[in-house]
TIFIMI-877473 format. One record per residue (C-alpha): residue number from 1; residue in one letter; x, y, z. Coordinates in steps of 0.05 Angstrom, whole numbers, plus 5000, padded with zeros to 4 digits. Layout:
BEGIN
+-----+------+------+------+------+
:  nr : rest :    x :    y :    z :
+-----+------+------+------+------+
: NUM :    a :    X :    Y :    Z :
...
+-----+------+------+------+------+
***
This chain:
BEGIN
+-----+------+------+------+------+
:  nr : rest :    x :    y :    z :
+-----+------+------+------+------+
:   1 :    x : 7759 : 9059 : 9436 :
:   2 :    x : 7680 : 9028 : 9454 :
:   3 :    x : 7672 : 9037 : 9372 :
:   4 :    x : 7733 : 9003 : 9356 :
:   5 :    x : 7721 : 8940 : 9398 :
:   6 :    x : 7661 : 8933 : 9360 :
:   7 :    x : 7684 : 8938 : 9304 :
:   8 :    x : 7730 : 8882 : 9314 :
:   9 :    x : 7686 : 8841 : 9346 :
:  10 :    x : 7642 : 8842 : 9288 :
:  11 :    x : 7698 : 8834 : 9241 :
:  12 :    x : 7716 : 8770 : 9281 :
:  13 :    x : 7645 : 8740 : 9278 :
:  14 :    x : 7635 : 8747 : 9190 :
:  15 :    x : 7701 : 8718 : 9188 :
:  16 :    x : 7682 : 8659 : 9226 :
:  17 :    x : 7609 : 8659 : 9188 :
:  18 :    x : 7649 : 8645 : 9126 :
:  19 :    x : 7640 : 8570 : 9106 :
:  20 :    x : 7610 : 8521 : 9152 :
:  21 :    x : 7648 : 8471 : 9183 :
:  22 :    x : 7619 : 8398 : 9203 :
:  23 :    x : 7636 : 8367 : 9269 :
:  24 :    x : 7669 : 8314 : 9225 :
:  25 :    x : 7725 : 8371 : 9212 :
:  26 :    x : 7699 : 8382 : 9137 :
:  27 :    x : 7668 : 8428 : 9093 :
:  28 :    x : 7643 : 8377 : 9044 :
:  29 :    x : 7634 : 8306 : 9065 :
:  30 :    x : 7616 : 8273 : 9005 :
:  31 :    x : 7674 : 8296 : 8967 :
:  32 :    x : 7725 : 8300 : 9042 :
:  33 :    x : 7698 : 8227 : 9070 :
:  34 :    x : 7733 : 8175 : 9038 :
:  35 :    x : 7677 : 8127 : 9059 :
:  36 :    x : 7625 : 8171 : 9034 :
:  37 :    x : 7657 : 8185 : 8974 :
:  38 :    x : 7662 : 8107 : 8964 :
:  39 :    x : 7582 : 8100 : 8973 :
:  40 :    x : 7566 : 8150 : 8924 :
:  41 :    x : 7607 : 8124 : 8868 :
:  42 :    x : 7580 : 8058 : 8882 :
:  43 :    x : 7500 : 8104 : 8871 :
:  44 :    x : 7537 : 8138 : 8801 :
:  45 :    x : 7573 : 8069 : 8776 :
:  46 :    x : 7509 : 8031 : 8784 :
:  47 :    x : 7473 : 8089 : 8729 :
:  48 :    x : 7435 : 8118 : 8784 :
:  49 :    x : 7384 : 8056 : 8780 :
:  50 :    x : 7348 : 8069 : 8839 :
:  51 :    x : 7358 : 8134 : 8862 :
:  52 :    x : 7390 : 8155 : 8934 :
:  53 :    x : 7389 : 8207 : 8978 :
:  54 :    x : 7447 : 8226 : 9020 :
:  55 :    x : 7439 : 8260 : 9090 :
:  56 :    x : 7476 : 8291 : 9151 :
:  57 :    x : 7440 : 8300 : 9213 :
:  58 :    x : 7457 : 8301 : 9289 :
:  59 :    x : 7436 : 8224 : 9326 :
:  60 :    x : 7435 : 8225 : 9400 :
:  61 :    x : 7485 : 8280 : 9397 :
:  62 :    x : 7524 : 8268 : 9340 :
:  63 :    x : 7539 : 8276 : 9263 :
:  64 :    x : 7516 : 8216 : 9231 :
:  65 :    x : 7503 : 8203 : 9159 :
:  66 :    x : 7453 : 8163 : 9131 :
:  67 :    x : 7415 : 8142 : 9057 :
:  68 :    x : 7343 : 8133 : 9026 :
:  69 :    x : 7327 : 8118 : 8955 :
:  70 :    x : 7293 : 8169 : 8919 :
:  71 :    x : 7250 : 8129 : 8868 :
:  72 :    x : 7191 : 8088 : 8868 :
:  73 :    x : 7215 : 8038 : 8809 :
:  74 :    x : 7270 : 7995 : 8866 :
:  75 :    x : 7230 : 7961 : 8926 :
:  76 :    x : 7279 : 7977 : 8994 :
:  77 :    x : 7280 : 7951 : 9057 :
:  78 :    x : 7244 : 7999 : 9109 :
:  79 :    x : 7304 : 8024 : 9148 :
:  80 :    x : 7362 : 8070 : 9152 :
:  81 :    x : 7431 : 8060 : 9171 :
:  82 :    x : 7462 : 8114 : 9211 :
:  83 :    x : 7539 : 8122 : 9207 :
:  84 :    x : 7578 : 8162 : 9244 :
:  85 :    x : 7644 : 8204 : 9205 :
:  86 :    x : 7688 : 8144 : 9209 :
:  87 :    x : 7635 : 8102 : 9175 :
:  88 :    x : 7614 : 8056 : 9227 :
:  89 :    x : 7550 : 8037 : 9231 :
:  90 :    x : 7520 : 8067 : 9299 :
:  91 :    x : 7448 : 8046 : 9293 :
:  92 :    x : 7398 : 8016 : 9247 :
:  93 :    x : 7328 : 8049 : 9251 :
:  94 :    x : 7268 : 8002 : 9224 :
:  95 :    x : 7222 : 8059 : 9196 :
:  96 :    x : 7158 : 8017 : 9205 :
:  97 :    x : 7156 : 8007 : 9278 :
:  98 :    x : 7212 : 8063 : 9298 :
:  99 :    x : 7169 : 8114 : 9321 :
: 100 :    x : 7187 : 8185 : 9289 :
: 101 :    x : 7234 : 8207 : 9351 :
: 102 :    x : 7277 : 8160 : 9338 :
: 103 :    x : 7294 : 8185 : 9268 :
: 104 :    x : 7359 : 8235 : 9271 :
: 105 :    x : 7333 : 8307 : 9271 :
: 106 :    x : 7344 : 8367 : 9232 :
: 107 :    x : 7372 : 8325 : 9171 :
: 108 :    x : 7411 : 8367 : 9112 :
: 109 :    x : 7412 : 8330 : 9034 :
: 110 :    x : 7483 : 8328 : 9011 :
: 111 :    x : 7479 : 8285 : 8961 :
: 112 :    x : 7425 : 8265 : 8911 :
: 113 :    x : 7420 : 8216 : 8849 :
: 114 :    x : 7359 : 8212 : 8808 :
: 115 :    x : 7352 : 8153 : 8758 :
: 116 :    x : 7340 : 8172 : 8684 :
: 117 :    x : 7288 : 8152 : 8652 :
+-----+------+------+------+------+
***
């Protein structure tokens, strides 16, 4: 009986390993986020000119979402805009006198456009 209980309670835990779910209730945000969706289209109409970088990371205990261009050929402004899975702006972060701690942690790329050359 001791065997078989383990056995379930195994059972129970790779079942639940199976695909990862965000705290926004999704498997995929950048294709399940209508918002998100939205900003990357507006990366892929545009040809990709600049470059982005999509990421998910937890901000003062939550899932926020947040971009940086990926190429050195656009100037940007030094600063990241964290949204939360509604697409609200929560927080701008200046990245030149932010110190690091105040950047989100543990951030996860979900989305990435390169420009061609």
């Amino acid at each position: 009986m001791k065997k078989l209980y383990y056995l379930i309670l195994i059972a129970f835990a790779l079942i639940s390993c199976d695909k990862e779910i965000s705290k926004c209730g999704v498997e995929d945000p950048v294709e399940e986020l209508e918002w998100l969706q939205g900003r990357v289209n507006s990366y892929e109409g545009n040809g990709c000119i600049c470059g982005a970088n999509y990421y998910q990371a937890i901000y003062d205990n939550q899932e926020v979402f947040y971009s940086q261009p990926n190429s050195i050929y656009c100037d940007f402004i030094p600063e990241i805009n964290l949204y939360n899975c509604e697409g609200e702006l929560i927080k701008t972060i200046n990245l030149t006198d932010d110190p690091d701690d105040e950047r989100p942690g543990s951030p996860t790329l979900i989305y990435s456009c390169t420009p061609s050359d």
